[in-house]
Backbone as CSV, one residue per row, in Angstrom:
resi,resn,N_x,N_y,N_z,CA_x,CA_y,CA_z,C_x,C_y,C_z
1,UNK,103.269,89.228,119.812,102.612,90.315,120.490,102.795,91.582,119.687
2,UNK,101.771,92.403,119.735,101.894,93.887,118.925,102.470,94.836,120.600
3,UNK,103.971,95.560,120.232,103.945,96.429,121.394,104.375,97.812,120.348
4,UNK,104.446,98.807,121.305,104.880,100.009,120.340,106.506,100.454,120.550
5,UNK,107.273,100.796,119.581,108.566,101.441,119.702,108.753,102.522,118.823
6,UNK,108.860,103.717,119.688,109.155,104.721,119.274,107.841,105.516,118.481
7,UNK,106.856,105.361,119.523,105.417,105.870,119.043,105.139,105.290,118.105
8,UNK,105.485,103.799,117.638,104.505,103.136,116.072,104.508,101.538,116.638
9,UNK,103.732,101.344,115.964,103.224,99.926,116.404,104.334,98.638,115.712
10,UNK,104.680,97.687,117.064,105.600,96.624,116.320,105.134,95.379,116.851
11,UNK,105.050,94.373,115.549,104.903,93.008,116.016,106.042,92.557,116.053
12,UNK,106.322,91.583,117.173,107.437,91.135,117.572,106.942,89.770,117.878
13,UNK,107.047,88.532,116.943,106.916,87.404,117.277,107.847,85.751,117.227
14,UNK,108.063,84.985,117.578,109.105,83.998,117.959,107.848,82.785,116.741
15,UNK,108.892,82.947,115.616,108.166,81.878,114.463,108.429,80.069,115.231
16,UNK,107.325,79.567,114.775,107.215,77.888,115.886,108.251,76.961,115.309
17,UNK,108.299,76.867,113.734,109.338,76.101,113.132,110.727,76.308,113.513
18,UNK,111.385,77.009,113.180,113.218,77.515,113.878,113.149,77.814,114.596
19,UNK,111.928,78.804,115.416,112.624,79.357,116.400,113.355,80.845,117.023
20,UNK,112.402,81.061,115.616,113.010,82.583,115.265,112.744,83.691,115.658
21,UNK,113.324,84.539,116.532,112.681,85.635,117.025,112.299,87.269,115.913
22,UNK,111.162,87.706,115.432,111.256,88.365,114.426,110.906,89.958,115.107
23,UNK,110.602,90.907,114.400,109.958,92.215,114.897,109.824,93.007,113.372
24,UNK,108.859,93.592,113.165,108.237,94.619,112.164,107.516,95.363,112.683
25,UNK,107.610,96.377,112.302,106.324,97.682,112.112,105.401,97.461,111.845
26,UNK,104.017,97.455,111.674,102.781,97.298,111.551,101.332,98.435,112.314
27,UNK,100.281,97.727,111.274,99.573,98.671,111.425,98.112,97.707,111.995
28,UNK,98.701,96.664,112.299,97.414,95.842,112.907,97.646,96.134,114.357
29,UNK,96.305,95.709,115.027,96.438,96.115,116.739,96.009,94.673,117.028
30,UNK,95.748,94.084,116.798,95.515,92.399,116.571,96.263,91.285,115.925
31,UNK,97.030,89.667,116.868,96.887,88.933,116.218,96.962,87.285,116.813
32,UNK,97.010,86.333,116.100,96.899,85.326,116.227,97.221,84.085,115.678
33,UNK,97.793,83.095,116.322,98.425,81.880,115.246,97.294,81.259,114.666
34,UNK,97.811,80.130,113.602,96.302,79.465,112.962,97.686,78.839,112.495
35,UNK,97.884,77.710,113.481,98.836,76.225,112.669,99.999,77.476,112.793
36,UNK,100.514,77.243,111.626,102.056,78.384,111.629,102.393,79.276,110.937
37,UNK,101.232,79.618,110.935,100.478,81.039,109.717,100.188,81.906,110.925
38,UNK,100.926,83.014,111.448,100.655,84.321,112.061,99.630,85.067,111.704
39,UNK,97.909,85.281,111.778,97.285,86.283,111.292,97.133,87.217,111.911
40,UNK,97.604,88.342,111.000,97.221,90.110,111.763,95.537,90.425,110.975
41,UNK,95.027,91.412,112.151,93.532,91.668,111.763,93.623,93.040,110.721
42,UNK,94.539,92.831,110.230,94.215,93.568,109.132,94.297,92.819,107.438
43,UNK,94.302,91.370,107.907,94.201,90.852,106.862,95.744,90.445,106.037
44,UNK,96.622,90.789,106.858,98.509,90.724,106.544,98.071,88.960,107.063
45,UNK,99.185,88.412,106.491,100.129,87.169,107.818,101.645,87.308,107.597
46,UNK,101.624,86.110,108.732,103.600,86.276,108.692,103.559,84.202,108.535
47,UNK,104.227,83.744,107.824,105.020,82.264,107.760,106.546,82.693,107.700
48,UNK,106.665,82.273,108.730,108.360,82.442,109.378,109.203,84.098,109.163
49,UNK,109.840,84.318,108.483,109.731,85.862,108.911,109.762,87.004,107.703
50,UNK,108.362,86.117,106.476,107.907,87.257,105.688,106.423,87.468,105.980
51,UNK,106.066,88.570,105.812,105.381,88.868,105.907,104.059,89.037,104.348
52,UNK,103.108,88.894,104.306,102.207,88.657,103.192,101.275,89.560,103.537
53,UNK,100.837,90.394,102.200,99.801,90.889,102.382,98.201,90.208,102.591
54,UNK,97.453,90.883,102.736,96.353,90.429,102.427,95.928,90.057,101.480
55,UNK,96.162,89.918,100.309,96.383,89.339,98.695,96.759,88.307,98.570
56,UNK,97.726,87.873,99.598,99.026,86.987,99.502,100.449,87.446,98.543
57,UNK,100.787,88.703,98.719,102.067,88.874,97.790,102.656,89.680,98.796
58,UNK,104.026,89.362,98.689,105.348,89.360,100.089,104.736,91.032,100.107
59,UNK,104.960,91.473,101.177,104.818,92.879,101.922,106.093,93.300,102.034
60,UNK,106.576,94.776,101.555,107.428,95.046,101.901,107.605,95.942,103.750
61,UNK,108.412,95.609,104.045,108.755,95.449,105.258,109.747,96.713,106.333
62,UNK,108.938,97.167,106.739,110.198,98.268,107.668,110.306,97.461,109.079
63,UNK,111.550,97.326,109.271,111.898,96.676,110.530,112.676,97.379,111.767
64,UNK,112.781,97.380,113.259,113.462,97.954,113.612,114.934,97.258,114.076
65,UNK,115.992,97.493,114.657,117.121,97.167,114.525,116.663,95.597,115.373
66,UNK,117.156,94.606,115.133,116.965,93.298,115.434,117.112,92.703,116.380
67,UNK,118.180,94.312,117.150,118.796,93.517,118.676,117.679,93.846,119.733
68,UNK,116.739,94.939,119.278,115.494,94.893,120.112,114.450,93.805,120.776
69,UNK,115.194,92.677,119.318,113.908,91.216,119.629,114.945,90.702,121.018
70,UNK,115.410,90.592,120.900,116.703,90.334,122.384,116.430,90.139,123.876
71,UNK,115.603,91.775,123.839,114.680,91.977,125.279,113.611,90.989,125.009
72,UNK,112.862,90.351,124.239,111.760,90.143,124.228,111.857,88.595,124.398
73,UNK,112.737,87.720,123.561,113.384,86.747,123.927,114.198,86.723,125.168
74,UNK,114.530,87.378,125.759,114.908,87.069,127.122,113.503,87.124,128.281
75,UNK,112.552,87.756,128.041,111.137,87.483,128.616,110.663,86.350,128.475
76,UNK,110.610,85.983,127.345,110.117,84.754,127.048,111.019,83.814,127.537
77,UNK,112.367,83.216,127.737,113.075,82.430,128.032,112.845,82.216,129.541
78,UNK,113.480,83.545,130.509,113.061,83.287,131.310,111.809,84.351,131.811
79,UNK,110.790,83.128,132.380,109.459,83.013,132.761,109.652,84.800,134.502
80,UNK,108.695,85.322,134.067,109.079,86.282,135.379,110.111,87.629,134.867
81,UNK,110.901,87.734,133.893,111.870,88.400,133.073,111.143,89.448,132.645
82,UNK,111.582,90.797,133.207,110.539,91.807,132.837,111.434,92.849,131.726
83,UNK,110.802,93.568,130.587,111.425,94.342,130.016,110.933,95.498,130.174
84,UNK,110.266,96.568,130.888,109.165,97.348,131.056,109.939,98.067,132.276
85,UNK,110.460,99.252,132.724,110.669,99.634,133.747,109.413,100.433,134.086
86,UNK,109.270,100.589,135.292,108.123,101.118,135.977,108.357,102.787,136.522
């Protein structure tokens, strides 16, 4: 899922092979699996937790602190698990 932290846009996604919960900065507002190739609509992907440009050559990467993916994996684990206060 693309959500925002700290006014900038972050993909935060759980790679299918390990299992891995990831999060980056980004500038796509779009994306989608294809097999186990992550595509962002800006022409980026992610295979497990690098990221590729649209070229195909590794993207360098600003990330935010890791324990953030935490909340997001606990949503996902358990079903109903909200991270969002109202």
């Amino acid at each position: 899922l693309i959500d925002e932290l700290d006014g900038r846009r972050a993909l935060v996604y759980l790679d299918p092979a390990p299992g891995t919960p990831t999060c980056a900065f980004t500038d796509a507002t779009a994306c989608n699996w294809q097999d186990h190739t992550l595509v962002l609509d800006t022409g980026a992907y992610a295979r497990g937790a690098v990221l590729y440009g649209a070229q195909g050559a590794v993207q360098s990467t600003e990330r935010p602190m890791q324990s953030i993916t935490c909340w997001y994996v606990y949503a996902f684990t358990f079903p109903g698990g909200e991270i969002y206060a109202e």
